[in-house]
C-alpha distance (Angstrom), angle and dihedral (degrees) to the residues before:
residue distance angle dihedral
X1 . . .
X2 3.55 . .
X3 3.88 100.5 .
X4 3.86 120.5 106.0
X5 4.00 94.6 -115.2
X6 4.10 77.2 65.8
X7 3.72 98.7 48.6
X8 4.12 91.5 44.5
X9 3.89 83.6 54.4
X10 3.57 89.8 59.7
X11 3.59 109.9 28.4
X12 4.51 95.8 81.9
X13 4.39 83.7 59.3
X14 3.59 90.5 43.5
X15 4.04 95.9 38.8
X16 4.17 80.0 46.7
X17 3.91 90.2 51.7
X18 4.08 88.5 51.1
X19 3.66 91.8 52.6
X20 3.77 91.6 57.1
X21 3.96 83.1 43.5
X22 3.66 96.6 56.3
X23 3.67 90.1 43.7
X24 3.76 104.6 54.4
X25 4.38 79.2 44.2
X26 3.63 89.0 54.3
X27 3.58 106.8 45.9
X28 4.07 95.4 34.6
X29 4.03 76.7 59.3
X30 3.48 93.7 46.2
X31 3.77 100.8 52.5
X32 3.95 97.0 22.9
X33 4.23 96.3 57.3
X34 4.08 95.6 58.3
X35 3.48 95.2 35.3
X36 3.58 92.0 54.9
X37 3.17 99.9 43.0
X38 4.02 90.6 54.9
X39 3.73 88.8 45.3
X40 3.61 85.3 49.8
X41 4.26 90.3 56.5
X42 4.11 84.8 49.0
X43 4.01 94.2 55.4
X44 4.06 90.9 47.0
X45 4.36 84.0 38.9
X46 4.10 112.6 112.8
X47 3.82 90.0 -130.5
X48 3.74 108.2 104.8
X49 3.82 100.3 -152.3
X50 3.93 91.1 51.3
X51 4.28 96.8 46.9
X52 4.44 79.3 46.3
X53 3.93 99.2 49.6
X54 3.36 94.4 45.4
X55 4.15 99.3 39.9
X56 3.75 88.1 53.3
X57 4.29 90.3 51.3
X58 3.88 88.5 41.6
X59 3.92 90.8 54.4
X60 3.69 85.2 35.9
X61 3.93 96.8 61.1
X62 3.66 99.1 21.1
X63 4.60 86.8 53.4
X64 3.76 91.4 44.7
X65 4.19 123.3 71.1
X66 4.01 118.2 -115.4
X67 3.35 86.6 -125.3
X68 3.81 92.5 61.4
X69 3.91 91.3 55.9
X70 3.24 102.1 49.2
X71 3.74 92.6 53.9
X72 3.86 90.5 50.6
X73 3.48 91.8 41.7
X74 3.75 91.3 57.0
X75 3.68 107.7 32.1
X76 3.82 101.8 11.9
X77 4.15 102.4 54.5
X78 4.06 87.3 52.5
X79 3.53 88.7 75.3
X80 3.78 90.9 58.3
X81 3.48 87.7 44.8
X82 3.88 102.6 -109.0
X83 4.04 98.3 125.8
X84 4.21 116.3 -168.6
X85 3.65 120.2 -173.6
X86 4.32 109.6 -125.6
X87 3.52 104.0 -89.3
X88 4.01 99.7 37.6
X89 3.65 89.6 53.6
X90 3.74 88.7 45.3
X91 4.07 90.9 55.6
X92 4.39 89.5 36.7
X93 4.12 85.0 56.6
X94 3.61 94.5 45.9
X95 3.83 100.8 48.6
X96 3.40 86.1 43.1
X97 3.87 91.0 56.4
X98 3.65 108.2 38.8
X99 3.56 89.9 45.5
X100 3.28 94.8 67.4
X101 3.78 88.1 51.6
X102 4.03 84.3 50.7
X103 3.17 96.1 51.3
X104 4.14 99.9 40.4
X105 4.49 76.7 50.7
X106 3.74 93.1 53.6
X107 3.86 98.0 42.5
X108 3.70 82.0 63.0
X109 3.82 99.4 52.1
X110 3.82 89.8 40.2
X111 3.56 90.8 53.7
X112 4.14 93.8 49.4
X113 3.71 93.1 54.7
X114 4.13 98.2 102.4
X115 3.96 113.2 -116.4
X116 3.59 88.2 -120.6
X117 3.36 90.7 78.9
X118 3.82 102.5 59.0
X119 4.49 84.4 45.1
X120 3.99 85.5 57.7
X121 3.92 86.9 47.5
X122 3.59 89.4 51.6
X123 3.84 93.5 54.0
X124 3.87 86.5 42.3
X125 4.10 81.7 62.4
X126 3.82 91.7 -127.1
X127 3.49 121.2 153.9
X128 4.00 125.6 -120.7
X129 3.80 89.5 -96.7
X130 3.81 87.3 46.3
X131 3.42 94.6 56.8
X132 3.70 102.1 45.3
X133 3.88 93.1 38.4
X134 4.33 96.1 45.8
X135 4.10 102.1 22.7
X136 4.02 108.3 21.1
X137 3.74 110.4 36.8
X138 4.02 96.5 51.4
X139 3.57 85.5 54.6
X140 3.71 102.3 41.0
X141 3.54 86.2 49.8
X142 3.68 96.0 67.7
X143 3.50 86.6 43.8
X144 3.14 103.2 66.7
X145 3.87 110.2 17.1
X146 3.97 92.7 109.1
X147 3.57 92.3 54.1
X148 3.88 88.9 48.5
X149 4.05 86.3 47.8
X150 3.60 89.8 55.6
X151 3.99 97.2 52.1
X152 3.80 85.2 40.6
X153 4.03 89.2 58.5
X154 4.14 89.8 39.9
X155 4.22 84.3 53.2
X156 4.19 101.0 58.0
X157 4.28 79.0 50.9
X158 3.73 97.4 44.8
X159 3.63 94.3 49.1
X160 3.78 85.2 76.5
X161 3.55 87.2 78.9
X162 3.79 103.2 70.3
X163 4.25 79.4 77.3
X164 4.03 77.6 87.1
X165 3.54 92.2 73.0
X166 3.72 100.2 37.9
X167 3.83 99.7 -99.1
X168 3.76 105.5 144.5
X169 3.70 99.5 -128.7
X170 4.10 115.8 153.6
X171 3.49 101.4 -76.2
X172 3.92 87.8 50.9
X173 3.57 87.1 57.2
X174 3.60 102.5 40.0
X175 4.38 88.6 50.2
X176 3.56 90.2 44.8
X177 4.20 88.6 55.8
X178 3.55 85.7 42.2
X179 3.82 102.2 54.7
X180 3.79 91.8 40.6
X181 3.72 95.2 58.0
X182 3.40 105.0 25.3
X183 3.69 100.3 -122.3
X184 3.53 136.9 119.5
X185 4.16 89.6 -146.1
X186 3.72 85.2 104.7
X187 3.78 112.5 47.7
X188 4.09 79.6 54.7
X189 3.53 88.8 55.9
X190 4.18 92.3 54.8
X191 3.63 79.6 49.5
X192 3.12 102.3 52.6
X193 3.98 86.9 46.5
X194 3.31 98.8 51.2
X195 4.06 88.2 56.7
X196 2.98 88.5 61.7
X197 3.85 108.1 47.4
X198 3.65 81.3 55.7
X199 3.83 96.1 49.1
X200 3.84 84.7 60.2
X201 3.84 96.5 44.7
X202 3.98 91.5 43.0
X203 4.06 83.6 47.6
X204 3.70 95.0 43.9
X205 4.17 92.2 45.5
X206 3.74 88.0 53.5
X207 3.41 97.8 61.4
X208 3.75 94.9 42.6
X209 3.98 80.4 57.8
X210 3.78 92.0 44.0
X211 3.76 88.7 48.1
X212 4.01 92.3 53.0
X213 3.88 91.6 38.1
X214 4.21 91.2 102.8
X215 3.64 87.2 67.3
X216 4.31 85.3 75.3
């Protein structure tokens, strides 16, 4: 079971499983980031009802497990009559959670940029959109990219969890192998996978940092 004629036999499932890995990590990123970081403008907004509808959904997804949603998401919003095939409720669970966690991450960076920068954008005459766009994103964004790198590293792990609703992701694949031939060969192969896919992120979010690093 160990022998490389083995592991070529079940490298195309697993290498099928890490495509559907990388894209539920890819488009959770895609949709989560801007949503959070708007969500993130609402809970540092002066309107009331906007900071309490979307404090009660941040608690809300940040207090309840992943795994939780996606099983309600799937099986439990049927009943109501709202019906997702596997993998879009996988991705509509997943932006749903990590941008709360976006959002909770760029609170804090929008709240650490000093007030005296918004005053000099007022005697600048730039608008609100001006100011956030030209002055406060820039600096947020150094703020709070290791923060982001760390939810970005905790998202290529809990995309293993869409195997709960049948999606066949790369630890699908690799238990699937595993239980058919009786061999644990596999599961260290999705290990050894998922190293990697975080190797690259880690790499990748370093040199984001690195590139931001003048701003110290």
């Amino acid at each position: 079971m160990f022998s490389l004629n083995y592991i070529s036999q079940i490298l195309p499932s697993l290498l099928s499983g890490t495509t559907m890995t990388l894209k539920i990590f890819c488009w959770t990123l895609i949709g989560a980031l801007p949503i959070g970081m708007i969500f993130g403008l609402g809970l540092v907004s002066k309107i009331r009802p906007i900071r309490y509808i979307l404090n009660f959904y941040v608690w809300l997804m940040r207090g309840t497990p992943l795994l939780l949603q996606l099983i309600f998401v799937f099986y439990g919003l049927p009943i109501v009559g709202i019906v997702f095939q596997r993998y879009d409720a996988a991705l509509f669970a997943f932006i749903l959670n990590y941008s709360a966690y976006f959002a909770e991450i760029f609170r804090g960076g929008l709240q650490s940029v000093d007030r005296g920068q918004y005053e000099a954008a007022k005697v600048l005459r730039l608008s609100y959109w001006q100011t956030i766009r030209k002055i406060v994103i820039p600096q947020v964004a150094k703020i709070v990219l290791p923060s982001i790198g760390n939810e970005v590293i905790n998202l290529v792990k809990d995309s293993s969890l869409v195997y709960v609703i049948g999606i066949g992701d790369l630890l699908r694949a690799g238990n699937v192998a595993s239980s058919r031939d009786v061999t644990l060969v596999p599961l260290l192969l999705v290990g050894i996978i998922y190293l990697l896919l975080t190797a690259v992120c880690t790499y990748i979010l370093r040199r984001v940092e690195k590139h931001y690093a003048y701003w110290r």
